[in-house]
C-alpha positions in Angstrom: 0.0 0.0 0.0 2.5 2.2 0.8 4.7 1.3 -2.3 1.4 2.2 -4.1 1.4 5.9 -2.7 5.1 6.2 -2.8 4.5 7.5 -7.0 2.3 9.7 -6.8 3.3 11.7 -3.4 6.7 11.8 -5.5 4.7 13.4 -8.4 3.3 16.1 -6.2 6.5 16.8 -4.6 7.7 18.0 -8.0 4.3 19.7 -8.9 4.8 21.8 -5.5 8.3 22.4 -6.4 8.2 23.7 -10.1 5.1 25.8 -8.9 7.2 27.2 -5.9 10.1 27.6 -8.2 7.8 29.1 -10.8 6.6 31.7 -8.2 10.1 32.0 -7.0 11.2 33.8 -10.4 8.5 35.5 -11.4 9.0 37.3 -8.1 12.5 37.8 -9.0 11.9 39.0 -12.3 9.0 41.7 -10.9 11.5 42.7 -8.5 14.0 43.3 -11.1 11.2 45.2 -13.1 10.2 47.9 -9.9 13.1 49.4 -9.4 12.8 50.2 -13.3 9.7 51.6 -13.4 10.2 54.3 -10.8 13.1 55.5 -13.6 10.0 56.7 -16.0 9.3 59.7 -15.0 13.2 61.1 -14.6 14.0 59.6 -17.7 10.5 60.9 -19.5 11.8 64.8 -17.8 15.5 64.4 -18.8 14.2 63.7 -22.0 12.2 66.4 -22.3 14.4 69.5 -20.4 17.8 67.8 -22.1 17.7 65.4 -24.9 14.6 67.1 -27.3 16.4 70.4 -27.2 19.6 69.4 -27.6 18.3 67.4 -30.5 16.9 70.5 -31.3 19.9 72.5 -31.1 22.2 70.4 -33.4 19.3 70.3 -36.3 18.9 74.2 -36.5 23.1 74.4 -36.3 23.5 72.7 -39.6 20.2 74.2 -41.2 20.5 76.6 -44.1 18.2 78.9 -45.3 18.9 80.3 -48.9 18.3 83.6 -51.0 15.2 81.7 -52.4 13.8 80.6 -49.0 14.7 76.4 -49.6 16.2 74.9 -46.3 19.1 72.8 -47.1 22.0 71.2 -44.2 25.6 72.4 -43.6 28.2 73.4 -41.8 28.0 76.8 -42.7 27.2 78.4 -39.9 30.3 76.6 -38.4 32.4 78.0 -40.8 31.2 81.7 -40.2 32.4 81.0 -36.6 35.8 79.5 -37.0 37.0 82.3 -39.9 35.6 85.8 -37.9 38.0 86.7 -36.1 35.7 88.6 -33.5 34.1 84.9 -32.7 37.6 83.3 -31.9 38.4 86.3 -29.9 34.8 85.4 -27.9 36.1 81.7 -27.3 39.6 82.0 -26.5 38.6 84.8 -23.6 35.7 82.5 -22.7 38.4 79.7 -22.1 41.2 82.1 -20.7 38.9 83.5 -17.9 37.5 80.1 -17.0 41.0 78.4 -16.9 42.0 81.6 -14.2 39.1 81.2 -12.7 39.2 77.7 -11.8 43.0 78.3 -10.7 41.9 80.9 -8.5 39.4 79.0 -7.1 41.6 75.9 -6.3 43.7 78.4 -4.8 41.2 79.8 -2.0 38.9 76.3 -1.9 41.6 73.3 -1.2 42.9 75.6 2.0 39.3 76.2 3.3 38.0 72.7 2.7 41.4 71.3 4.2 41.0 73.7 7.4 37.0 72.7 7.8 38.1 68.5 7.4 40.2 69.5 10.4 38.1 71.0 12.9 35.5 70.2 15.4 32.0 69.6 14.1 30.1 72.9 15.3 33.1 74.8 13.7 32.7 73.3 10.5 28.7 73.3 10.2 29.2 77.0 10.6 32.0 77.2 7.8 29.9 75.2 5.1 26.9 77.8 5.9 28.9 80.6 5.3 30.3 78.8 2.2 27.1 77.7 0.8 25.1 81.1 2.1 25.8 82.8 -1.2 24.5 80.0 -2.9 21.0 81.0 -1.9 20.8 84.1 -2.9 20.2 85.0 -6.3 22.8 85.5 -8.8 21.7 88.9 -9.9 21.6 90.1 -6.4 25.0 88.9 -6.1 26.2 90.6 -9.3 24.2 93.3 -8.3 26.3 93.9 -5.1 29.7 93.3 -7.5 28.6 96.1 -9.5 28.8 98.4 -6.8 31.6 97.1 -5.3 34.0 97.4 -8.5 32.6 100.6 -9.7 34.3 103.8 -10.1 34.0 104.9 -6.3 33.1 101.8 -5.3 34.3 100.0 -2.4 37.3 97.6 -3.6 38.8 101.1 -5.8 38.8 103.0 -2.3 40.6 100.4 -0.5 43.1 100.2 -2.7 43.4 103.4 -2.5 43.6 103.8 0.8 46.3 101.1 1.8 48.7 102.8 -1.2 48.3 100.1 -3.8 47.3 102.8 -6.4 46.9 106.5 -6.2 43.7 107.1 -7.9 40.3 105.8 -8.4 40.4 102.1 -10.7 38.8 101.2 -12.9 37.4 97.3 -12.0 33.6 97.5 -14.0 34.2 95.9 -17.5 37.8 94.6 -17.4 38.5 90.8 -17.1 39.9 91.0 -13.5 36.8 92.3 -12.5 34.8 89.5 -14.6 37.4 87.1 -12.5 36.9 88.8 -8.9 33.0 88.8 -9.4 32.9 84.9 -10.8 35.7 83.3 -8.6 33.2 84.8 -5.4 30.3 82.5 -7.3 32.1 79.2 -8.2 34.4 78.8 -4.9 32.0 76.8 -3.1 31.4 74.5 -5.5 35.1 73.7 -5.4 35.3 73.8 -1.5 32.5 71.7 -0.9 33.8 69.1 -3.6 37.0 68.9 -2.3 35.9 69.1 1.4 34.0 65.4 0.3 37.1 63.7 -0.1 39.5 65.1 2.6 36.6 64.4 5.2 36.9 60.7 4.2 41.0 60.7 3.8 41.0 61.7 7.4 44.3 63.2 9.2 46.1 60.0 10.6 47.9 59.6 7.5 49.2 63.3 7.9 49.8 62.9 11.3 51.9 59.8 11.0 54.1 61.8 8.2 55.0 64.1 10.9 55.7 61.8 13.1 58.0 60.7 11.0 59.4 64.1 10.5 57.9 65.6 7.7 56.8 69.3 8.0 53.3 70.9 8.1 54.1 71.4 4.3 55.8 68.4 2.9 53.1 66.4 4.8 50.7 68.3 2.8 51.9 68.4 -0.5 53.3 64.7 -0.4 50.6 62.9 1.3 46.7 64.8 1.3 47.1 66.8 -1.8 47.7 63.5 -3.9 45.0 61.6 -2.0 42.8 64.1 -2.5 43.1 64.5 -6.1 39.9 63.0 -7.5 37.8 66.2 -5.2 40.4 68.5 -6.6 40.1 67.3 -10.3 36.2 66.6 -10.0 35.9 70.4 -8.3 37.8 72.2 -11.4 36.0 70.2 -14.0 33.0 71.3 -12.4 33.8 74.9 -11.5 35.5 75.7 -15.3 32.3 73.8 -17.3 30.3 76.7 -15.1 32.1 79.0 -16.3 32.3 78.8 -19.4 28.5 78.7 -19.8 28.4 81.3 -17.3 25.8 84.6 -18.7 24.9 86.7 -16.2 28.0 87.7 -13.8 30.0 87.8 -17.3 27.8 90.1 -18.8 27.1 92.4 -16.2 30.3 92.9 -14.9 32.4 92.9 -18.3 29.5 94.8 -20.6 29.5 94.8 -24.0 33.3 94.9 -24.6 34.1 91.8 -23.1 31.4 89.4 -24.5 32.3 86.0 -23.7 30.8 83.0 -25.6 27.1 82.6 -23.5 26.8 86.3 -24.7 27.4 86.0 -27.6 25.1 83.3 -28.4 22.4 85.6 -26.2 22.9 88.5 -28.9 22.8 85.9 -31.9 19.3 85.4 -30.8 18.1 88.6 -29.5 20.0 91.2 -31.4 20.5 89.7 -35.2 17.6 86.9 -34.6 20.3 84.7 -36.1 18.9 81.5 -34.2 21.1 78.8 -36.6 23.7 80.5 -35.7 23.2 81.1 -31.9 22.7 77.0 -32.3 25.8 76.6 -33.6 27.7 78.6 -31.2 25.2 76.4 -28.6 26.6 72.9 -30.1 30.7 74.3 -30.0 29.9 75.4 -25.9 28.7 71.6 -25.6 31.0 69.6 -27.5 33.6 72.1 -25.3 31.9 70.7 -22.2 31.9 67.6 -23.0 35.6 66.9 -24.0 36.4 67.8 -20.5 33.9 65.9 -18.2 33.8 62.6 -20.7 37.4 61.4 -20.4 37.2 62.2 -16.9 34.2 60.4 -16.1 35.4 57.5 -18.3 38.5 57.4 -15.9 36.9 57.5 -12.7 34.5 54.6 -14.4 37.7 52.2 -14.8 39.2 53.1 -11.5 36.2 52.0 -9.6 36.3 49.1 -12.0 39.7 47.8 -10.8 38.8 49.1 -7.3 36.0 46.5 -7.1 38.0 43.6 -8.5 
């Protein structure tokens, strides 16, 4: 009897277990899908606010509109850029100021993210506030307040003035250094807080032990955080000099109309000649600029982690 019953318990076994099993990856499967539907609605907004005008962009660049009205494609509106002079004058300030700017900004931010990774908690929520404080105001305000502060009479000419660095009023509104002063104040806590990330996990014992040893405050510094560090310092100037090159406002305040930089002039492509194919064009060169810089990067930091994990 029990021989009898031995076949057929056997056949439900497997019945449960290719059900359970059944159930088992069809659960497996949904839970792999989940986590992929609550991408739809980034993906359906990136798509919208980047891709379609981008996409956009690079159709009107290479669109040509002739004497008779007939659209046709080229790269004409490329080659009106690269062979006026005034346009490569835009692009190689553009690029000039943003390369000083990011220097500068390295300058002040790696010394004031190393000094708030190294002191006490309360210290240091106070220091990222006053860092990130500008940050919530609004850039024109900001800009606003440069304006009076470089003008003719304005407060940075009188002090230099007063401690003997020059003898008469000067002249900060529409030059380059006052485009620099005015956009280094705007960009330094990006830089700051980015590199601040990465000394905060480096910690000091390494530092510590180097003198120790007997390395100085410097050598300790130079040989042993600023290396480690270098992924915060190369990911905050990346980030601070692709903001600065598409920067429109501060630039065009402060330097006026003699000192367009490229975002300008692509603003008075549109708004002055109504030239939009051109503006487009200018558009696509700001991007691909962008993107040589932050691609290979990212790319980099992409095979790192790679090896890091194996």
């Amino acid at each position: 009897m029990e021989r009898g019953l031995e076949a057929p318990r056997r056949q439900i076994s497997e019945q449960v277990r290719l059900m359970t099993g059944s159930r088992r990856t069809k659960a497996a499967i949904r839970s792999r899908r989940e986590p992929l539907l609550l991408l739809g609605p980034g993906v359906a907004v990136l798509a919208l606010a980047f891709f379609l005008p981008v996409f956009q962009m690079l159709v009107l660049s290479v669109q040509v509109t002739g004497a008779d009205g007939q659209v046709s494609f080229g790269w004409d509106h490329f080659e009106k850029f690269f062979v006026d002079d005034y346009y490569l004058g835009v692009s190689i300030r553009t690029f000039r100021l943003a390369g000083l700017i990011t220097l500068i900004c390295f300058l002040i931010g790696f010394p004031l993210a190393y000094v708030m990774s190294r002191v006490g908690p309360r210290l240091r929520m106070l220091l990222i506030l006053l860092v990130v404080l500008p940050l919530m105001t609004s850039v024109v305000i900001r800009t606003f307040g440069w304006l009076v502060i470089l003008g003719n009479g304005g407060l940075l000419s009188d002090l230099l003035e007063v401690i003997g660095v020059t003898d008469r009023a000067t002249r900060l509104m529409h030059t380059e250094s006052g485009i620099v002063i005015s956009m280094v104040q705007v960009l330094v806590p990006f830089m700051t807080l980015t590199i601040l990330g990465v000394l905060q996990r480096i910690g000091s014992d390494l530092e510590q032990a180097a003198r120790t040893m007997g390395a100085g405050f410097w050598r300790a510094i130079i040989g042993i955080t600023l290396p480690l560090s270098l992924p915060g310092i190369v990911s905050g100037c990346l980030i601070v000099f692709a903001l600065s090159i598409s920067s429109f406002i501060t630039p065009t305040l402060v330097g006026g109309v003699r000192l367009p930089v490229l975002a300008g002039s692509i603003y008075s492509s549109v708004t002055g000649s109504f030239d939009w194919n051109f503006a487009a064009a200018q558009s696509v060169l700001l991007l691909l600029a962008t993107l040589v810089v932050i691609v290979p990067y990212a790319m980099l930091m992409r095979r790192r982690d790679t090896k890091a994990v194996r």
